[in-house]
C-alpha positions in Angstrom: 0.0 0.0 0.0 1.0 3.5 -1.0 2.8 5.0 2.2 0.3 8.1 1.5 -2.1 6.1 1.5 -1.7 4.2 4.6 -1.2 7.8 6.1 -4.6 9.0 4.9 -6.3 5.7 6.4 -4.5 5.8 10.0 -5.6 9.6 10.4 -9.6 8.9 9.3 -9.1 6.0 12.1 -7.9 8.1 14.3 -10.3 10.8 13.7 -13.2 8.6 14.5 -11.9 6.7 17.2 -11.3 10.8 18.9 -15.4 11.5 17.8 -16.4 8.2 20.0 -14.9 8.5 22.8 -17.4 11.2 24.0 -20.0 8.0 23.4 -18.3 5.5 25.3 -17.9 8.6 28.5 -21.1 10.0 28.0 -23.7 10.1 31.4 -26.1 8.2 29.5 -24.0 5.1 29.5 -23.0 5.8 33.2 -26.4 5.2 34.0 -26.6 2.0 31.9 -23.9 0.8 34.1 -25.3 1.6 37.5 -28.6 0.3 36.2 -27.1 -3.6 36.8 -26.3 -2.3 40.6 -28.7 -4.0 42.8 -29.6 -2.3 46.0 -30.6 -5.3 47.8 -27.0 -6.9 46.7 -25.5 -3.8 47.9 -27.7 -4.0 51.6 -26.2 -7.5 51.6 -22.9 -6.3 51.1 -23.2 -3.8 53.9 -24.6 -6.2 56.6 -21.9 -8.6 55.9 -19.2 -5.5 56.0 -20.6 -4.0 59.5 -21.2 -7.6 60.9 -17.6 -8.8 60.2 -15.2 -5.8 61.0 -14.9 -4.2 64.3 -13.9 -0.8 63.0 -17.6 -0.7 61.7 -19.3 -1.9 65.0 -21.9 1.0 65.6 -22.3 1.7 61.9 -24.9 1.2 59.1 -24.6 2.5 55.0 -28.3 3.4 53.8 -28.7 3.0 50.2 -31.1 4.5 48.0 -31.4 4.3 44.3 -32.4 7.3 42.3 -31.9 9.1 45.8 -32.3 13.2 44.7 -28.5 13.3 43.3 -29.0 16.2 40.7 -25.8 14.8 38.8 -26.8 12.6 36.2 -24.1 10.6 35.9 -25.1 8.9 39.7 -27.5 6.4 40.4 -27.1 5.7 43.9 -27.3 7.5 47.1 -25.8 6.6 50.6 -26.0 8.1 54.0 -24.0 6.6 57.2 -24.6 6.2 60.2 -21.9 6.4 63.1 -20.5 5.6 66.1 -20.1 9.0 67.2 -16.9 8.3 69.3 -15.2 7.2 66.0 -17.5 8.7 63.3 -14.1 10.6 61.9 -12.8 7.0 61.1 -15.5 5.3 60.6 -16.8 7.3 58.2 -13.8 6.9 56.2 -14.1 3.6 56.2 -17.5 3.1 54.6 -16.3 5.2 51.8 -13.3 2.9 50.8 -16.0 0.0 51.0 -17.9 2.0 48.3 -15.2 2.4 46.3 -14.8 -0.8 46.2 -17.9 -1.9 45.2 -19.1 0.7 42.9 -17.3 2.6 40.0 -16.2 6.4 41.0 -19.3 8.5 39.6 -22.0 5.9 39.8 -22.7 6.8 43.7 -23.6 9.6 45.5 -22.4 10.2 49.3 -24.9 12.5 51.0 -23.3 13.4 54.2 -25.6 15.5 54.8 -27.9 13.0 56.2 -25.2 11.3 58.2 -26.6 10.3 61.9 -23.8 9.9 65.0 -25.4 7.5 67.5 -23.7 6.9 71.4 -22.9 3.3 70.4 -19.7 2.7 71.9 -20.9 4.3 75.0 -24.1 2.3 75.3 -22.5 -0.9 75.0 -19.5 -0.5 77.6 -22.3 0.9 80.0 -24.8 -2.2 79.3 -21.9 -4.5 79.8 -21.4 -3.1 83.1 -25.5 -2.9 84.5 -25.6 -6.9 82.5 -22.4 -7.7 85.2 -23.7 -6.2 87.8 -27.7 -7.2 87.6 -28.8 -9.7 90.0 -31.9 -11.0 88.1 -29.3 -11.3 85.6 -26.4 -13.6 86.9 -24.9 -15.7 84.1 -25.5 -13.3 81.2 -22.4 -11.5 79.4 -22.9 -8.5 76.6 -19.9 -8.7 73.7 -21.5 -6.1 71.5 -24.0 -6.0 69.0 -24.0 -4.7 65.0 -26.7 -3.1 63.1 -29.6 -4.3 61.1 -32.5 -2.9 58.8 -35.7 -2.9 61.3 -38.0 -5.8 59.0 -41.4 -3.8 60.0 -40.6 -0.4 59.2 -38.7 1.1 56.3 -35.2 3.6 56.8 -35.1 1.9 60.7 -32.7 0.0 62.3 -32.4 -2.4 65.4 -29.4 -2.9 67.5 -28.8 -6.8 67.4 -27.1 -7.5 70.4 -24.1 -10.2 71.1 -23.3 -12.3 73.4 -25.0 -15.1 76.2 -27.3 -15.5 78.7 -28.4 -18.8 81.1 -32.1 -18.9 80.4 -33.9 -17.4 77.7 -36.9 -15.5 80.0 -33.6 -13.2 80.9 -33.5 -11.4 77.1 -37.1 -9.5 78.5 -35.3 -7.6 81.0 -31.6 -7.0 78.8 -34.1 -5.9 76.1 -36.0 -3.3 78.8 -32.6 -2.4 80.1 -31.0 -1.5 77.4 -33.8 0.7 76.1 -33.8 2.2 79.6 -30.5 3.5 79.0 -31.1 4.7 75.2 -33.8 6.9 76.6 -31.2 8.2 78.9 -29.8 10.1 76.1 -31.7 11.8 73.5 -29.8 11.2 71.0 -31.9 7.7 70.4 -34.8 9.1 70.7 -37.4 10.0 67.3 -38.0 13.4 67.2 -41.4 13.9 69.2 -44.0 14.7 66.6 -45.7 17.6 68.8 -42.7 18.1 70.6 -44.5 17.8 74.0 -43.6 13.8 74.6 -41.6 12.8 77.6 -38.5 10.6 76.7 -40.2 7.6 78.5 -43.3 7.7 76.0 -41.0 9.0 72.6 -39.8 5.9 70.3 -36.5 4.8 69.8 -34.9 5.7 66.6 -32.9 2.0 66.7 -34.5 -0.7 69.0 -33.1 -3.2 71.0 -33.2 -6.8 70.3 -31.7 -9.6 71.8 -32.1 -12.4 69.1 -28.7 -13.0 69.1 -28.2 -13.8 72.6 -27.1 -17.6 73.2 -28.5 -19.9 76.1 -25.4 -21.5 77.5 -26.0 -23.3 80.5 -23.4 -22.6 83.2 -21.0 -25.0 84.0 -19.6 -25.2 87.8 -16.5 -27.3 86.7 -15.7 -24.5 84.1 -16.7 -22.0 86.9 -13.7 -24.0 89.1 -11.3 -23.5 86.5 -11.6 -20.3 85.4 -11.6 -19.2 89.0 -8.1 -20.8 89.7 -6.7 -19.1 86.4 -7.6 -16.0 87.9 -6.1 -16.7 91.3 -2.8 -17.8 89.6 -3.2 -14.2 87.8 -3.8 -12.3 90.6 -0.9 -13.2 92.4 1.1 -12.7 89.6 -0.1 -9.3 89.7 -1.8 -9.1 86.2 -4.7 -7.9 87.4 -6.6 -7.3 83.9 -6.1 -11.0 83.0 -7.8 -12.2 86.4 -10.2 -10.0 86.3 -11.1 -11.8 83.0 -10.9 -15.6 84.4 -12.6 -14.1 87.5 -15.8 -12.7 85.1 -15.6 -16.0 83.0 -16.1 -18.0 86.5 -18.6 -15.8 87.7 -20.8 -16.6 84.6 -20.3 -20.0 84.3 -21.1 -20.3 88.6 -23.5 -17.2 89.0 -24.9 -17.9 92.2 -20.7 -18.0 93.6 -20.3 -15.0 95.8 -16.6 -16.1 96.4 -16.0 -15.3 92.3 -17.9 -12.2 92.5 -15.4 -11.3 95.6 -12.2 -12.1 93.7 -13.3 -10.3 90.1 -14.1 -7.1 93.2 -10.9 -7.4 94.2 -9.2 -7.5 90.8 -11.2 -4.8 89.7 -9.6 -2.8 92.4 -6.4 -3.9 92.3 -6.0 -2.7 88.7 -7.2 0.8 89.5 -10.8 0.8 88.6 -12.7 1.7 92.3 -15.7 2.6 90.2 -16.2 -0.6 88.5 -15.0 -2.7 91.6 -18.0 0.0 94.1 -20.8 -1.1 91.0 -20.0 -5.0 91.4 -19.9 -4.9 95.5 -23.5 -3.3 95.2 -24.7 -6.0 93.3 -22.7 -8.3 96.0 -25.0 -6.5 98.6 -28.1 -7.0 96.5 -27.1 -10.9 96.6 -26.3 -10.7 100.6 -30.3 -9.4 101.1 -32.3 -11.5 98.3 -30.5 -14.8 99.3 -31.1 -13.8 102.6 -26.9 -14.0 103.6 -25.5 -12.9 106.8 -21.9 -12.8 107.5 -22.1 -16.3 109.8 -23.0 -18.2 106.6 -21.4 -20.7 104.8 -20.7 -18.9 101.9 -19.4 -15.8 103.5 -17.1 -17.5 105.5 -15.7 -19.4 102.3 -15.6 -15.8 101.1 -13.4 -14.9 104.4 -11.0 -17.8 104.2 -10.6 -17.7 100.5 -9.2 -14.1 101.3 -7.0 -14.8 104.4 -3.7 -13.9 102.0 -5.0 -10.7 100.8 -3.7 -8.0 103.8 -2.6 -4.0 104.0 -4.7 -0.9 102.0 -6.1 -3.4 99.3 -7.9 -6.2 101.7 -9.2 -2.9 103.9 -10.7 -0.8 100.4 -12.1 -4.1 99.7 -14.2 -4.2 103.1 -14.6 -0.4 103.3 -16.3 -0.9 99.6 -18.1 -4.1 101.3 -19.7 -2.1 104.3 -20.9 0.9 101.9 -22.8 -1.1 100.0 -24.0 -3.1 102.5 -25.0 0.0 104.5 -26.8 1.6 101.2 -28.4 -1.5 100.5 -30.1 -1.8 103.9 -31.0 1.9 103.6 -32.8 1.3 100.5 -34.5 -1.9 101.2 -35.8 0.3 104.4 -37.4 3.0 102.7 
């Protein structure tokens, strides 16, 4: 072929290959593409992401499609919700996941619609009132992950983790943890007339505990865990006995002798607050079971404690005879 020739034929390619690439760019086939997005794929994708990383605990992605982008090159919308003690992070996060499940310019991130829920906070203090909750001795709360409300549309429910002895017991983790959602208003639905107490206002997430195992305690268990913790304690690492002294507690709820030692670890490590919250509970036990100090199980309390001397062994009873004293003074009135 004539080398002008060949010239003339590479430039008309050329030429047309520059007028189409406007077509193969254009929004119109952007929107062709997002059209094969499902959103219920996507929902899928999300509840396996926030189930499966703990970064994401205490976060949610809401998808729409269509959802008021005016671009039209986009074809779906998201909004996040956060754990607002790490929204920052976590909302950085959820936008590398959408990157990597949708092409850049196909989606739409509306942070305007972002919500920060107390989740973080909720859960450490649950954990804590679940511990130290005499109706409910043998139940433990890991955490808990977020999922779309089945009965109403754009809600969510708070699933929460972890195991309890007898399943009557998810009624009151269920009432208790609501009780402390409606402690801070950030849970709450905006009151439609604005004149609703936050005892009769809805919960924007609800509780559920669906996920809560029955795992009926073991005393031989309860026996080893509690001589793990010993071993611990004396080694002073007080964290780690405080662990094998919970573990015990769980698996023998009805031990006061466990709920003693995780007490003493508790203040051994530095946390009086957490180690005053348990011994109240202790007291609780002490009037329901109808203790005294002559009993059996106090005195296996006392000599199991013989070794423990000096400013820890007297916090420990100065804690002891508050919440005894409180207890009476309550169970007076």
């Amino acid at each position: 072929m004539p080398r002008t020739v060949r010239g003339w034929l590479l430039a008309r390619l050329g030429l047309l290959a520059a007028l189409a690439l406007p077509t193969l760019w254009s929004p119109s086939l952007r929107a062709q593409e997002t059209a094969g997005f499902d959103v219920n794929q996507i929902e899928t994708r999300i509840t396996q992401a926030v189930q499966g990383n703990p970064k994401l605990a205490g976060a949610w992605l809401f998808v729409t499609a269509d959802g008021g982008d005016p671009a039209a090159t986009r074809k779906l919308t998201f909004h996040c919700v956060l754990d607002r003690c790490r929204a920052a992070q976590q909302g950085r996060e959820l936008e590398r996941l959408i990157r990597t499940w949708l092409p850049e310019g196909t989606y739409w991130l509306d942070t305007t619609r972002d919500q920060e829920f107390p989740y973080s906070e909720l859960i450490a203090e649950l954990q804590i009132r679940v511990e130290t909750d005499p109706l409910l001795g043998g139940c433990s709360i890991t955490g808990g992950y977020y999922a779309p409300d089945t009965g109403e549309a754009d809600k969510l429910d708070l699933v929460l983790r972890g195991r309890i002895a007898k399943e009557s017991q998810t009624v009151e983790i269920e009432r208790l943890c609501g009780h402390l959602m409606r402690g801070d208003a950030a849970w709450l639905k905006p009151p439609a007339d604005g004149g609703e107490s936050p005892a009769e206002t809805a919960l924007a997430i609800s509780p559920k505990s669906s996920e809560l195992s029955v795992v009926e305690p073991s005393d031989a268990l309860g026996r080893a865990y509690y001589a793990d913790g010993l071993n611990a304690f004396w080694k002073r690492h007080y964290a780690q006995a405080a662990c094998s002294f919970r573990l015990a507690a769980l698996e023998s709820p009805r031990k006061l002798v466990y709920y003693y030692w995780w007490t003493l670890a508790d203040l051994a490590g530095g946390d009086a607050d957490t180690a005053g919250r348990r011994m109240r509970m202790v007291a609780k036990r002490f009037r329901e079971a109808d203790f005294d100090r002559q009993s059996t199980e106090y005195r296996d309390v006392v000599r199991s404690l013989e070794r423990v001397q000096g400013p820890l062994r007297r916090a420990l009873l100065e804690l002891e005879s508050r919440a005894l004293f409180a207890d009476s003074q309550t169970s007076a009135e």
